[in-house]
N, C-alpha and C positions, 0 to 999 in steps of 0.2 A: 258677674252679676247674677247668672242663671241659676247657679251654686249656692249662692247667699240667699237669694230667693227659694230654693227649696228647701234647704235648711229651716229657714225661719218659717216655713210653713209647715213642715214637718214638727219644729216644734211648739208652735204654736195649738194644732192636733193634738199632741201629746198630751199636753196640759187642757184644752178644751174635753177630749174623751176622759182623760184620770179625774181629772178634780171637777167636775162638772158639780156635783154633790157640793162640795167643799163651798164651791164658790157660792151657791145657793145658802150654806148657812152662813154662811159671812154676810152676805146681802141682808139676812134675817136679821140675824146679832146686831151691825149695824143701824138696821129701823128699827128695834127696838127704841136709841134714845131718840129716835123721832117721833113714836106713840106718846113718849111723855114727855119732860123736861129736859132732857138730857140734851150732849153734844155729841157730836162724830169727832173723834183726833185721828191723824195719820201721823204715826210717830213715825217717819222715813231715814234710815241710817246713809252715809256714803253716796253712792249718785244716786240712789231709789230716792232723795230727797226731791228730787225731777218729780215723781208721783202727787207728793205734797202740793209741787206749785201747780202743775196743769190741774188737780183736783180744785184746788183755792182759786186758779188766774187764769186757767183756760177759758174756751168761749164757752162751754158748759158747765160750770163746778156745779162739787157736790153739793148736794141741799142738806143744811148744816151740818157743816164742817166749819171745825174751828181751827186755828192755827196751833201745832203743837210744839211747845218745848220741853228742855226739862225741869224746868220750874213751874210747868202747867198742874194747877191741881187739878184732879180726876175725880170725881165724886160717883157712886154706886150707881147712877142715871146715865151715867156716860157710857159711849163705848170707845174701843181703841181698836186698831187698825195696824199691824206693825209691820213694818218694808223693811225686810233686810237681807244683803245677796249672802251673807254666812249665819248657820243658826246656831252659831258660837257667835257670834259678836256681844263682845262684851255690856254693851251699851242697849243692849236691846234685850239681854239676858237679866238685865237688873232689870230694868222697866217690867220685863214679865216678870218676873217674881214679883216686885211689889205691888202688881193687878191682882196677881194670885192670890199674895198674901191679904190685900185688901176686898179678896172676894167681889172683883170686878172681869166681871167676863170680858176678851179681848179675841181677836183675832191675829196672824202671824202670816205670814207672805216669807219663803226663802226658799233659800235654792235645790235644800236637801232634801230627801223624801220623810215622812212622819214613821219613825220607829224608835225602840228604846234608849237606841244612842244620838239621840236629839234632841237636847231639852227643851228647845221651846215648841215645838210641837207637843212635848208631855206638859206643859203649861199653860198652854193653849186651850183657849175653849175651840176656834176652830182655825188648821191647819189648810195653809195652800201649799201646793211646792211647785216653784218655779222649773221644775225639769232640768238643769243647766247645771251642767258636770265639767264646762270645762268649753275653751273655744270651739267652733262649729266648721272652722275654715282652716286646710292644710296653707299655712306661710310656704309662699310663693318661691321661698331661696334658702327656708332652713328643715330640715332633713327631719319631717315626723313631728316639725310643733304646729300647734293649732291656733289659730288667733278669731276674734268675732266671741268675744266672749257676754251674751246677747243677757246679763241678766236685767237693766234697764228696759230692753222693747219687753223680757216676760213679764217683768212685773206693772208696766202699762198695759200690756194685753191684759192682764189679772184683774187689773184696777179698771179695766172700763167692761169686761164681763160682770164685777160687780157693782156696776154702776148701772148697766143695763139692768138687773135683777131687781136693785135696790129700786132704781127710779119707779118702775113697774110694781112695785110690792106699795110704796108712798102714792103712787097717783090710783091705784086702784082699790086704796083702805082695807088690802088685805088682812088677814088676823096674822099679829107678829112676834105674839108671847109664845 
């Protein structure tokens, strides 16, 4: 337990010190479609779908957010919000291209760091990265594998840093163009 706990606080650090920045313009991007017409989507891939429902059905969701599929149309007023533990995932690699393509600014959440070999951080108007390479806890009886592979608790820590921001920038009528 002692081990899990430093881990997860260790990485939790990691990602509060690197992306501290990131996560502030995500909060922004996002209020954006709250200054006007727009929606908030969480397009959430694999178990990051968890993000979606505590944002929608937790005892604090986000203030407009709407439910996203993919038959949700997107219109230039919206923004998007994309959870995915690989930044290969095919599924989330079409969905940014066609934000891209349709010149709607979006956000990206994964696990890998933002360089040339990652497209959707090159797609991206802004990039987080989940920190998470790989399980955080040596298995107890096999010889060198790692298990506790935490990309679900990084991208709830992510998603309520930008929630903290968000909420703060909406109740205080910050400027958010």
């Amino acid at each position: 337990m002692k081990i899990l706990t430093t881990q997860l606080t260790g990485l939790f650090q990691r990602i509060a010190q690197s992306e501290e920045d990131a996560i502030e313009e995500t909060a922004r991007l996002l209020a954006q479609a709250s200054v006007g017409e727009g929606k908030i989507y969480f397009a959430c891939f694999d178990e990051l779908q968890s993000v979606e429902l505590n944002a929608l059905h937790g005892s604090e969701p986000f203030t407009n957010l709407a439910k996203w599929t993919p038959e949700t149309v997107i219109t230039d007023v919206d923004r998007v919000c994309i959870f995915t533990k690989n930044s290969q995932n095919e599924q989330a690699l079409t969905l940014a291209k066609k934000l891209s393509e349709d010149f709607i600014p979006f956000a990206a959440v994964a696990s890998e760091k933002a360089d040339e070999e990652n497209p959707l951080s090159d797609l991206a108007y802004t990039y987080i990265s989940m920190k998470v390479k790989g399980g955080i806890l040596p298995h107890p009886t096999k010889l060198g594998e790692r298990v506790v592979i935490p990309h679900l608790m990084a991208a709830l820590f992510i998603y309520e840093a930008i929630k903290l921001s968000y909420d703060e920038m909406i109740d205080d009528g910050d400027e958010l163009l």
